[in-house]
SEBABA-675792 format. One line per 10 residues: number of its first residue (from 1); their letters; for each residue x, y, z of C-alpha. Coordinates in Angstrom, 3 decimals, always signed. Each point is the difference from the previous one (the first is absolute). Example, Ala and Ser with C-alpha at 12.3 -4.5 7.8 and 13.67 -1.06 7.14 Angstrom:
<atoms>
1) AS) +12.300/-4.500/+7.800  +1.370/+3.440/-0.660
</atoms>
This chain:
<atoms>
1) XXXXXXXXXX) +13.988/-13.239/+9.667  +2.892/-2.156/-1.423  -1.080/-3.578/+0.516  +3.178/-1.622/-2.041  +3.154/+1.217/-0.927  +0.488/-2.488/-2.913  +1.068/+2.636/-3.105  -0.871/+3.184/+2.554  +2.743/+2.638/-0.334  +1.399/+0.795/+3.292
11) XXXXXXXXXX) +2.760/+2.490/+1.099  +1.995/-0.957/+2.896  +3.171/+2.221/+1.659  +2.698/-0.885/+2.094  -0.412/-3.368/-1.755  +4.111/-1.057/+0.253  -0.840/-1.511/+3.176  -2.108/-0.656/+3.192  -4.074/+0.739/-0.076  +0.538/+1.702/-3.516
21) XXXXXXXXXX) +1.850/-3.191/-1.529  -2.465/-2.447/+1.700  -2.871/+1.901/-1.934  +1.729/-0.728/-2.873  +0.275/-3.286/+0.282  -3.432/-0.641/+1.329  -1.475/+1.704/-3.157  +2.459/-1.687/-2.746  -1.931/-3.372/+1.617  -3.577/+1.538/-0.770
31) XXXXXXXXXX) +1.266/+0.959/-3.533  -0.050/+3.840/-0.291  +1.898/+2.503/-1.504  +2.142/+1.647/+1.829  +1.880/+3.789/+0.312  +2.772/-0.510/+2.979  +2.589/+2.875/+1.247  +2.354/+0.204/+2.370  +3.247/+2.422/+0.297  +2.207/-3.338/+0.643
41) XXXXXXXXXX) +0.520/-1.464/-3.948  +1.741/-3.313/+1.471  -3.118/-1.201/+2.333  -2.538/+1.477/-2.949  +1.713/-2.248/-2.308  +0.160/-2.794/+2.262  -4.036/+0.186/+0.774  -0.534/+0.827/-3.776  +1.932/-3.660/-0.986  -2.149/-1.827/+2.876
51) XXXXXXXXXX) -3.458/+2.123/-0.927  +0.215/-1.143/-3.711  +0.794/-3.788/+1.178  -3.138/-0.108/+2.133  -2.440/+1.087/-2.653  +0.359/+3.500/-0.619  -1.720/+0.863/-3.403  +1.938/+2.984/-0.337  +2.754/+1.834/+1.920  +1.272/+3.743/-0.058
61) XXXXXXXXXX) +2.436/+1.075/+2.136  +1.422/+3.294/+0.818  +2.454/+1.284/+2.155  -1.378/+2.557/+2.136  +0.135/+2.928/+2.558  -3.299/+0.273/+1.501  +0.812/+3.328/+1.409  -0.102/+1.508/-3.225  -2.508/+1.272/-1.004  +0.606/+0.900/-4.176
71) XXXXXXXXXX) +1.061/-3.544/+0.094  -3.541/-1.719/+1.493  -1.669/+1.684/-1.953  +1.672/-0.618/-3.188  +0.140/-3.801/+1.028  -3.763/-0.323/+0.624  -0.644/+1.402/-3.406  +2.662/-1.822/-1.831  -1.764/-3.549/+2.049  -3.267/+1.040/-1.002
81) XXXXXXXXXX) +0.728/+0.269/-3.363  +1.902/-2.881/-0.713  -2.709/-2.370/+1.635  -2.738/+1.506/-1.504  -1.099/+1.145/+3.921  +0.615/-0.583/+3.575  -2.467/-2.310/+2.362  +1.881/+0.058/+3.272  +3.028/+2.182/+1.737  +1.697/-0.771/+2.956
91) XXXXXXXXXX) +2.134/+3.094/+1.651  +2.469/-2.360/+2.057  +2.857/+1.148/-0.273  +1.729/+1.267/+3.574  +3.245/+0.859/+2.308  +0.797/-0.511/+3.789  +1.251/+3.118/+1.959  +0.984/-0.893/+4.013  +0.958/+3.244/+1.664  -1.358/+2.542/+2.626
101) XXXXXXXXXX) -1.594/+2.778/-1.159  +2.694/+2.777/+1.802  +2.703/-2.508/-1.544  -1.151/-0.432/-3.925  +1.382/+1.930/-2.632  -2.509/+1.947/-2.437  +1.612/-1.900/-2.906  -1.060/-3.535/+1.471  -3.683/+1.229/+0.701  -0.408/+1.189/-3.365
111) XXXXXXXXXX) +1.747/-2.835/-1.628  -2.960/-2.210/+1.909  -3.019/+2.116/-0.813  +1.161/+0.242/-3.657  -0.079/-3.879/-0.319  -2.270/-0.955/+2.669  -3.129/+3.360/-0.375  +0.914/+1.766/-3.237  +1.162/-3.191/-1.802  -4.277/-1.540/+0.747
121) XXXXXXXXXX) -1.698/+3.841/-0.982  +2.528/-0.261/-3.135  -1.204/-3.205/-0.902  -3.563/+0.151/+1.094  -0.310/+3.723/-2.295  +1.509/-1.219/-2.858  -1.918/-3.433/-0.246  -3.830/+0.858/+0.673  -0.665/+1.284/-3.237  +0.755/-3.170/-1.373
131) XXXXXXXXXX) -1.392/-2.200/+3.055  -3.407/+1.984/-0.944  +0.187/-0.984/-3.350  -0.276/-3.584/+0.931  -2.834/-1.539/+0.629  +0.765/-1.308/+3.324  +3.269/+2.091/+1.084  +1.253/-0.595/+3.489  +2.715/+1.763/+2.095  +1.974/-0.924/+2.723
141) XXXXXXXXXX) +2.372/+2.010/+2.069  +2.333/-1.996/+2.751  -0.199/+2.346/+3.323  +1.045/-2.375/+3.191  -1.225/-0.293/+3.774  +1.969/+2.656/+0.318  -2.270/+2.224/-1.488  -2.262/-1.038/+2.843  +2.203/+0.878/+2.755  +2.991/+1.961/+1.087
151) XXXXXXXXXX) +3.428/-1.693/+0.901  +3.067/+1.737/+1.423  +2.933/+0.246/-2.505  -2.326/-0.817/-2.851  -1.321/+3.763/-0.386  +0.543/+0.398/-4.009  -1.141/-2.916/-0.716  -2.782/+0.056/+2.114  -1.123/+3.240/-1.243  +0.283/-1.237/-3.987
161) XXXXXXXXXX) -1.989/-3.491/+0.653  -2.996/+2.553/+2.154  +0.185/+2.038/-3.151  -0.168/-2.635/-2.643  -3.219/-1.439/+2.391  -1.550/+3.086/+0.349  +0.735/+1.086/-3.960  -1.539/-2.974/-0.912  -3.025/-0.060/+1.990  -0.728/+3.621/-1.577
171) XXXXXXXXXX) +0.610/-1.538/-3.532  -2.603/-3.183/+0.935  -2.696/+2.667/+0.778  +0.840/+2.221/-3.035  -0.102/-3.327/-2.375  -3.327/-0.936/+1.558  -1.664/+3.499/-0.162  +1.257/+0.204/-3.450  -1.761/-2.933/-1.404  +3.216/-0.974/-1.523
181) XXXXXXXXXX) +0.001/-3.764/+0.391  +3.608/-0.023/+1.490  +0.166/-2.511/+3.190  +2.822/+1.475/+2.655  +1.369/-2.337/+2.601  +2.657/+1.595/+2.756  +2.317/-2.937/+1.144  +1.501/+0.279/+3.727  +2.482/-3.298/+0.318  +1.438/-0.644/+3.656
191) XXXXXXXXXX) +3.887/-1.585/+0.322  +0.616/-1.843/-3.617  +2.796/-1.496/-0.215  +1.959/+2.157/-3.001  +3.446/+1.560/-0.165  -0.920/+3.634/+0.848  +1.895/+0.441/+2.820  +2.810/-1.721/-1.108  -0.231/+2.910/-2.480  -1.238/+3.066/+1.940
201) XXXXXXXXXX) +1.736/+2.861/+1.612  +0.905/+0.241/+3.696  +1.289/+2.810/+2.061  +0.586/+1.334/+3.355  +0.088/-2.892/+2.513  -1.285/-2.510/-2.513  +1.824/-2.641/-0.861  -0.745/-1.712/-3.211  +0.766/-3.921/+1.060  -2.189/+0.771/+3.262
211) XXXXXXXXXX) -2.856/+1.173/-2.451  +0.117/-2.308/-2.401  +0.194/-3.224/+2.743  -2.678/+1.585/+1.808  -2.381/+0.297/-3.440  +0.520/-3.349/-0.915  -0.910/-1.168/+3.244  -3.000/+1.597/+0.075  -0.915/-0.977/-3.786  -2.175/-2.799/-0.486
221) XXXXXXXXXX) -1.956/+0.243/-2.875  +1.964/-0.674/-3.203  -0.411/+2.197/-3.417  -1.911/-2.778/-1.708  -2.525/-0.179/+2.315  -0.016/+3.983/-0.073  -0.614/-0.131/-3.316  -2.521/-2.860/-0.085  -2.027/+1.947/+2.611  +0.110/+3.280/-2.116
231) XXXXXXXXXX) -1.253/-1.335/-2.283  -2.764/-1.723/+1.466  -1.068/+3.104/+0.827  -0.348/+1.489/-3.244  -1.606/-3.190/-1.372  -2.460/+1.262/+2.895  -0.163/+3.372/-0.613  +1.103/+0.526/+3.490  +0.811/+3.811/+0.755  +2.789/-0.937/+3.087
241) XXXXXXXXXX) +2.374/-2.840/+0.170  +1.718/-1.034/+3.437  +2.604/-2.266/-1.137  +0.853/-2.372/+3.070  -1.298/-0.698/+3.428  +1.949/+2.578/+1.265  -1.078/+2.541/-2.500  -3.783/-0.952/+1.252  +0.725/+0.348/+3.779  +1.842/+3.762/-0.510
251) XXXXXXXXXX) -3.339/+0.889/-1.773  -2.059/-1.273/+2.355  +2.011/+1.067/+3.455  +0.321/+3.595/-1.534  -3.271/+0.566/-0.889  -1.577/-1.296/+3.541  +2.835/+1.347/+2.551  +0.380/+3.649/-1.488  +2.748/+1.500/+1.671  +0.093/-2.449/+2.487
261) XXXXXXXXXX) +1.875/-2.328/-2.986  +3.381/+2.723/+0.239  +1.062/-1.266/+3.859  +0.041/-3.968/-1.719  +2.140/+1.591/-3.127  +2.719/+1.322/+1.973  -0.097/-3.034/+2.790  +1.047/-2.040/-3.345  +2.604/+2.362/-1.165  +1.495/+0.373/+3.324
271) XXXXXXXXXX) +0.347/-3.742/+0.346  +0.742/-1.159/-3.690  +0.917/+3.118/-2.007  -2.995/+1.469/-2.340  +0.974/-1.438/-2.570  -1.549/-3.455/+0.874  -3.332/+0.830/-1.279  +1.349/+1.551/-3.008  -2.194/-1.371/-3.059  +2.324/-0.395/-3.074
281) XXXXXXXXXX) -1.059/+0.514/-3.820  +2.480/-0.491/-2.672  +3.238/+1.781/-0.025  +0.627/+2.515/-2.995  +3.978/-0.634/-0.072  +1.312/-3.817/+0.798  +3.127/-1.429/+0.556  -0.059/-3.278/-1.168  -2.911/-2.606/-1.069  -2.616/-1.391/+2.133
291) XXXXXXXXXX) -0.863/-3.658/+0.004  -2.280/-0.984/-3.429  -2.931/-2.615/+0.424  +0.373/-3.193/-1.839  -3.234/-0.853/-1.348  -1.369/-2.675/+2.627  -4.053/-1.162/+0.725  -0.140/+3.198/+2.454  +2.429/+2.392/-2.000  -0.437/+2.698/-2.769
301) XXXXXXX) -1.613/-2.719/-2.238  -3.052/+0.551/+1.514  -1.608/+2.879/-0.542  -2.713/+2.283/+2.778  -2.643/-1.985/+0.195  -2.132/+2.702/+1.697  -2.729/-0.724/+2.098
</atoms>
């Protein structure tokens, strides 16, 4: 179990902005060494320049396509070998798809299970070799509450962030029954307030400015606090993170209503559009840069404190 980050190599995607970015930071303040990528160069520069200023020991950066595969792979090896090892991996990276299933084109599903499925078995395949071969490896793949529950017009991406949980699950067991010494947390964040759906695809009936004002209303946890949380929860070795309140209640109201939890899904679509419980990692692609913490007595200079 990774109990500090200070000098700790740790792989973060989708790092250019949102949950992926705020990792970043959080882990420049503890000290570690760290492996970001992202398919947007501008905002993976941008967190690279604020990620050394906070404390970063060492930075790599690499512009990348999670949803290839040759390239993953050749990434985690390249990482691995020019740390000397990797102690923690975060698969973040992710894309927002709004559309009806008898409405979405087989190019945008695949487009979203490529980042938002392959792009975490990519990453989690290529890096547990080298997670084993620490001594206290730990992996962490961001699903969402919407890998807890279905949502109308959220079909892809519901079906990638059920995947990535019940992928990862599978892995925890195999790590455990393997004796391997790798630690696997799954991560399911509520509404975060992140550009994703500024950035996502629409079609059909679905309006992109409707969307995106009805995610931020919804969103009230912010990406530092997303990443603060997660990693809390490795410091604790937890195997499931529910990143904000409403994160907890989904979990909780699915699990004891069943079925019953459906009729209350589509009373809340009906009346606000389903996209007002949409959760929100970081967006892959992003059109211009989001706000950068000034270092202030409850900012990025203080580190997780755990607990």
């Amino acid at each position: 179990m990774i109990r500090e980050f200070t000098g700790r190599v740790c792989v973060v995607t989708g790092a250019g902005s949102g949950i992926g970015r705020a990792l970043a930071y959080e882990l420049a303040a503890h000290g570690a060494r760290l492996a970001l990528a992202d398919v947007d160069a501008a905002g993976l520069a941008e967190t690279r320049e604020r990620a050394a200023r906070l404390g970063a020991r060492e930075i790599h950066t690499e512009v990348l396509d999670v949803a290839d595969r040759a390239a993953v792979s050749a990434w985690a090896d390249a990482t691995a070998e020019r740390f000397g090892g990797v102690d923690l991996v975060v698969n973040n990276a992710g894309v927002s798809l709004t559309a009806d299933v008898e409405e979405m084109s087989w190019d945008d599903f695949e487009w979203l299970m490529g980042v938002n499925f392959w792009g975490v078995a990519y990453g989690t395949r290529a890096f547990l070799p080298h997670l084993r071969r620490s001594r206290e490896g730990h992996l962490v793949n961001i699903s969402s509450v919407f890998g807890l529950f279905g949502v109308p017009s959220q079909s892809a991406y519901c079906a990638a962030k059920y995947a990535v949980r019940g992928f990862t699950e599978s892995v925890r067991q195999e790590m455990r029954l393997s004796g391997s010494g790798v630690a696997v947390t799954t991560v399911h964040p509520g509404g975060i307030k992140t550009n994703i759906v500024r950035n996502s695809r629409t079609s059909g009936a679905h309006d992109r400015d409707k969307v995106t004002a009805l995610h931020d209303s919804a969103s009230r946890t912010s990406a530092q606090r997303a990443a603060r949380l997660t990693l809390r929860g490795v410091r604790r070795g937890r195997a499931r993170v529910y990143v904000g309140a409403d994160a907890t209640a989904i979990d909780v109201g699915s699990r004891l209503l069943g079925s019953v939890f459906e009729p209350l899904v589509r009373a809340v679509s009906k009346r606000t559009g389903p996209t007002t419980l949409a959760p929100a990692p970081r967006a892959a692609r992003t059109e211009g840069p989001e706000p950068v913490p000034t270092l202030s007595p409850d900012g990025y200079s203080n580190p997780v404190t755990g607990g």
